[in-house]
Each structure stands twice: as structure tokens, then as C-alpha cells.
C-alpha positions in Angstrom: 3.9 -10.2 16.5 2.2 -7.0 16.1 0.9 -5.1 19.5 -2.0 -2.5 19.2 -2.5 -0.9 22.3 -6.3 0.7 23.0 -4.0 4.4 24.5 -7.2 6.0 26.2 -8.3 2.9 27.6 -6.8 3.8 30.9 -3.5 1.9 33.0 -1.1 0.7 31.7 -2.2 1.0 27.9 -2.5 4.7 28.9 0.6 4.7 30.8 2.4 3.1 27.6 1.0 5.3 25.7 1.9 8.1 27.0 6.0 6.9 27.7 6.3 6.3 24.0 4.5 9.2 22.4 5.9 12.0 25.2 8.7 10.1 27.6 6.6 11.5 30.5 4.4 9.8 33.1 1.6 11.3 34.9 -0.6 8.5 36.4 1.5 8.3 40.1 1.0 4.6 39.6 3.4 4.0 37.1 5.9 6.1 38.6 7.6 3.8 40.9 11.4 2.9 39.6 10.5 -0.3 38.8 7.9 0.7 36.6 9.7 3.3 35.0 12.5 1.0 33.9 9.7 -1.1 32.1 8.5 1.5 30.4 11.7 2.6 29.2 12.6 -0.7 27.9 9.1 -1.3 25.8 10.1 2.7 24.2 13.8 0.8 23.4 12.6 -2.4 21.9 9.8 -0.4 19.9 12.6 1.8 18.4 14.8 -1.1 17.5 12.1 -2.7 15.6 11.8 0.8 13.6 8.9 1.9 15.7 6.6 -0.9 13.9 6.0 -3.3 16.5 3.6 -1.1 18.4 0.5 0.3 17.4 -1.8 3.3 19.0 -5.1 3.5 19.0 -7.5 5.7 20.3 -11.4 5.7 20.9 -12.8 7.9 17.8 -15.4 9.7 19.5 -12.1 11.0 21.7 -10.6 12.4 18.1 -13.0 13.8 16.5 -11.2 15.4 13.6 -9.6 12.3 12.4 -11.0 10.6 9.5 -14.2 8.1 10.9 -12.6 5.4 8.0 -9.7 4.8 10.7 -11.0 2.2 13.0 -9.7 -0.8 14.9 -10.2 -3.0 11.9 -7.9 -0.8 9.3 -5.3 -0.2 12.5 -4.8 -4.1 13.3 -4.3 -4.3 9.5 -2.0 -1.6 9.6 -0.2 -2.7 12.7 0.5 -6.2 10.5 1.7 -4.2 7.0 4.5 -1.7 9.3 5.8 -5.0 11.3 6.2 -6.7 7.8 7.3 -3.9 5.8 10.6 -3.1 9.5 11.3 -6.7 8.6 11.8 -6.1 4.5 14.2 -3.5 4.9 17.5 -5.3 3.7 16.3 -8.4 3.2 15.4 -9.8 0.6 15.1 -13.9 1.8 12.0 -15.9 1.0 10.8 -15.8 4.4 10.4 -11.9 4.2 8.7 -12.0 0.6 6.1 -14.4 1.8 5.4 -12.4 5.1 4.9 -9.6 2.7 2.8 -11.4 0.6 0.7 -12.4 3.4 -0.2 -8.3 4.3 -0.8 -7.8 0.7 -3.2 -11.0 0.8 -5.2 -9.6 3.8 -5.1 -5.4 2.0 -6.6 -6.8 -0.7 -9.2 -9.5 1.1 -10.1 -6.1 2.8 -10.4 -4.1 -0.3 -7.8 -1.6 1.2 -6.0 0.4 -1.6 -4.5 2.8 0.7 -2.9 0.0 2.4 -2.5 -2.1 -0.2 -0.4 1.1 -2.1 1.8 1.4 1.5 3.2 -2.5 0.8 4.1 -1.6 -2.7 5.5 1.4 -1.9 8.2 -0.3 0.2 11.8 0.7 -0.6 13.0 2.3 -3.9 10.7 -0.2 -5.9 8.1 -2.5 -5.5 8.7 -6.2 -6.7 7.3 -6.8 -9.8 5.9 -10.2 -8.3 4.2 -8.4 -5.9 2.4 -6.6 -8.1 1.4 -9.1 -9.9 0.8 -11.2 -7.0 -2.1 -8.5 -5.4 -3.4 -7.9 -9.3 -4.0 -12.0 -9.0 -5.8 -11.5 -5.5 -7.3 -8.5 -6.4 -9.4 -10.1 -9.3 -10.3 -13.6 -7.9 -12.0 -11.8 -4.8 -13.1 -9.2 -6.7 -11.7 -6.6 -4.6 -12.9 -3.5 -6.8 -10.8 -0.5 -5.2 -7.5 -2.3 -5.2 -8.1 -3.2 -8.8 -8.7 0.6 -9.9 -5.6 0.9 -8.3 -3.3 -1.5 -9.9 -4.7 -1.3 -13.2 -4.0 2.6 -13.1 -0.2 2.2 -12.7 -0.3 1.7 -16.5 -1.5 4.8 -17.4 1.0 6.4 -18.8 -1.2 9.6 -17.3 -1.5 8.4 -13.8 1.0 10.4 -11.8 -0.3 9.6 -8.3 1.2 6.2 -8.1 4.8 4.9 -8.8 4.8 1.7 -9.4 6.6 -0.5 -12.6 5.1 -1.2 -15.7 1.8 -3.7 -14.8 2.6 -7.3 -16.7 -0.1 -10.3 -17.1 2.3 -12.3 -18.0 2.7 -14.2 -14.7 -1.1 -13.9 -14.6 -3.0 -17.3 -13.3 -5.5 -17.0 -15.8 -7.2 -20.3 -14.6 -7.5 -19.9 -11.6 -9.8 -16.7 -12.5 -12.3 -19.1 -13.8 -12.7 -21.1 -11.4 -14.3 -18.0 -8.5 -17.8 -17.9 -7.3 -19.8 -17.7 -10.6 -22.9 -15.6 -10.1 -24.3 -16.4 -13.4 -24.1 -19.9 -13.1 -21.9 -19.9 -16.4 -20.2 -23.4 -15.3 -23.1 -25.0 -14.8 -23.8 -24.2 -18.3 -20.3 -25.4 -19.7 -19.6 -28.9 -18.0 -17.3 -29.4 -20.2 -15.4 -26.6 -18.7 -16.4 -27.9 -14.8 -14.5 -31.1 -15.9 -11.4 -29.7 -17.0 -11.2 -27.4 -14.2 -11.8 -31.0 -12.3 -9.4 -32.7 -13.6 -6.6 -29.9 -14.0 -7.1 -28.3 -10.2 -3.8 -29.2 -9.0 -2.0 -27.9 -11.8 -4.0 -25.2 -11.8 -3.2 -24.2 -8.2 0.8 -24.7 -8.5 2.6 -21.6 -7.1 5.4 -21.5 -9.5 4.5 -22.1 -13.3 5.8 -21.4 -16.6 3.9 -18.7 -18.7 4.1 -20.6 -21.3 2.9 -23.6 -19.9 -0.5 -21.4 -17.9 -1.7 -20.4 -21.7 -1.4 -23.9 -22.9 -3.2 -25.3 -20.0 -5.4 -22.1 -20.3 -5.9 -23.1 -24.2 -6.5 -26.6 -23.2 -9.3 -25.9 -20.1 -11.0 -22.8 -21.5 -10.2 -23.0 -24.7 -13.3 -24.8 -26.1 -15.6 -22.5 -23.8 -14.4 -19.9 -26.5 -14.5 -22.2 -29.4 -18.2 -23.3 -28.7 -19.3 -19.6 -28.3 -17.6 -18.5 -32.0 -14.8 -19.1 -34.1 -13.5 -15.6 -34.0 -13.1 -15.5 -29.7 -11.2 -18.7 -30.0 -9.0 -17.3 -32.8 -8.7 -14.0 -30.6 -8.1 -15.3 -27.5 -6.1 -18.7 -27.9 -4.2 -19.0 -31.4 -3.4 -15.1 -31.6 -2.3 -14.8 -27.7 0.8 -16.4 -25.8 -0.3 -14.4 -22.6 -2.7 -13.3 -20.4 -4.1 -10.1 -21.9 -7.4 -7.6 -21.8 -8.8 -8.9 -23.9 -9.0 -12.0 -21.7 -10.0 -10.2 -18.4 -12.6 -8.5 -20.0 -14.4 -11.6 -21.0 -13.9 -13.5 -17.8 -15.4 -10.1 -16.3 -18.8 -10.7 -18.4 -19.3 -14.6 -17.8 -18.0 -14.6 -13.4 -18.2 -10.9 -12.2 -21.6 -10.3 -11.3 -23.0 -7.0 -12.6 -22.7 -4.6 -10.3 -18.9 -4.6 -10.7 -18.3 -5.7 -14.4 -17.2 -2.1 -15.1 
């Protein structure tokens, strides 16, 4: 479990503090042996976990040449990315991806790109999956900033971020269509509300083929695309096997609301 500790708030947060960033103690308090020894064992278990388990924080109007973006919020979210990111290094079990996963879930929830750009970043290279997996999040909450950011690691141009080539293919295309809908487009297609109905489970499996997503994808929003012209269906269902631009762009203009459809 993750530990932020408020460093200016005075006792022993200060007296913490202090041990871990300088190995000294002024407050005469926390200077008896036995309180020494504790210190020096929460500075040892700190450093075996990689100095991720504990996080400082300090007061801003106390700092006030550090950025005013860092507050308590982003620093608990931070504290939670370092403790999952110490316990990634070398392994590679399930339990580890989905704790990573988790972060990336709560980076993007919080539009955080800076954050989000730290998970992937972890080791050599990031996992494709999680890339994909935060481009999937990303999109279905709408999470503008971390989008820009994932979509620009196929620019061929970009230099700022290195992450792998950005694939669709895994992409949960129907699970895009069923978001908040500020234009009330399903309300509009019951046909489409009754597939999505009827399909939900499916639709919400963890693991699924890619082929088997566009076929469910032809089958479910398929005729929303035949009913508005021949040439969108042939375009986005009979010419396409997976997930493409084409396909987010549209999805953009019927359940993005305006202000972020660019």
C-alpha cells in the first residue's frame, strides 16, 4: 500500500521526513534511541521497496517555485503509479500486469498524460497491451489529453515519446458505442439499443478474438451504417477486418459531444 506523508505538517510526518530526505533529526523529540531505531528502519524498508513505497508531500504555499499543477490529488496518484511500477521490475506475472493496469485506469480516469506517459515508459518497452489498453480507456471516458498523447506515438514525426507502433487491432470497438451519448443518437437507432442489449456480455468479455469484435461489431453497428448510406457500410464493414480511423472518427461525430470531436 502506498504511504504519502504531509512532510511540513509537523511530528512525526516531519520527523520522517526529514530521516529519509537528510538522515538527520532535529526535533529533540524524536531523538531518543528508541525512536531513532524506528526511523532508521522506515529509511530501510523504503529503500528495499526501491524508494516507492513512500511519498512526500509538502504544503504548496511552503514551495512556491514548484509548479501549482502538483497537488495532493496528482501526488496520491503518483504515489500509486511508483509502488506499481517497484513491483513490475522483473516480473512479468499476471498479478503485476493487472496492478499496472489498474494505475493506467485511474491516469487516464484523471486525464493525466504526464502520468499516464511514466506507466508506459516502464522498463526498456512498454507492453503493447498496455497501450492499447489506456487508448481503450482513454476514448470511452473521453479523456482528451491522454488521447493526444497516444495517438501521437504514431507519428512517424513525434520524437518526444517512445512508445511502439499504436495498433487498433485489439481495439473494443463496441464497447465505444455504448458511452454516455450526448446526442441522444441511440435513442434515435433502437435497433442499435437492442443489439447492444442483447450482445452486452459479449461485448464486455476481457479477452476476444479480433476477428470475432468486427463480426460482432458488423453484426451490432453494422446496420446503424447501412441505414445512414450504402457507401459507410461498404467502407466501414465489408472493406475493414479491424478497427480503424476511419471508424473512430465516425463514432467521434455521433457519441463525443462537440466540444471535444476535434
Amino acid at each position: 500500500c502506498p504511504i504519502v506523508i504531509l512532510s511540513d505538517s509537523g511530528g512525526a510526518a516531519s520527523a520522517v521526513a526529514e530521516y529519509l530526505n537528510q538522515k538527520t533529526i532535529s526535533d529533540p523529540k524524536f531523538q531518543e534511541p528508541g525512536l531513532e531505531k524506528q526511523l532508521q528502519q522506515i529509511a530501510e524498508l523504503h529503500e528495499l521497496s526501491n524508494y516507492s513505497s513512500i511519498t512526500l508531500f509538502s504544503q504548496p504555499e511552503t514551495r512556491p517555485s514548484q509548479s501549482q499543477t502538483t497537488d495532493l490529488s496528482s501526488l496520491l496518484l503518483q504515489a500509486i503509479v511508483n509502488l506499481s511500477i517497484s513491483a513490475s521490475k522483473g516480473d512479468a506475472s499476471t498479478s503485476v500486469q493487472k496492478r499496472m493496469e489498474k494505475a493506467l485506469a485511474l491516469a487516464v480516469k484523471w486525464n493525466r498524460p504526464e502520468i499516464v506517459h511514466t506507466i508506459l515508459s516502464t522498463g526498456d518497452t512498454p507492453k503493447s497491451g498496455l497501450l492499447t489498453f489506456a487508448l481503450q480507456k482513454a476514448l470511452e471516458l473521453c479523456s482528451v489529453e491522454v488521447i493526444k498523447l497516444l495517438l501521437s506515438t504514431s507519428s512517424s514525426s513525434s520524437q518526444r515519446y517512445k512508445y511502439p507502433e499504436l495498433s487498433y487491432l485489439h481495439l473494443n470497438l463496441n464497447r465505444l458505442f455504448l458511452i454516455d451519448d450526448p446526442h441522444s443518437f441511440r435513442d434515435h437507432n433502437p435497433k442499435l439499443a437492442e443489439q447492444q442489449r442483447q450482445h452486452l456480455r459479449t461485448i464486455y468479455q476481457r479477452k476476444q478474438n479480433p476477428t470475432d469484435m468486427h463480426a460482432l461489431f458488423a453484426k451490432v453497428v453494422g446496420p446503424v451504417f447501412q441505414d445512414i448510406s450504402a457507401e459507410m457500410y461498404e467502407l466501414c464493414i465489408m472493406q475493414s477486418t479491424e478497427p480503424n480511423d476511419t471508424h473512430l472518427f465516425l463514432w467521434a461525430l455521433m457519441f463525443v459531444n462537440d466540444e471535444n470531436q476535434e
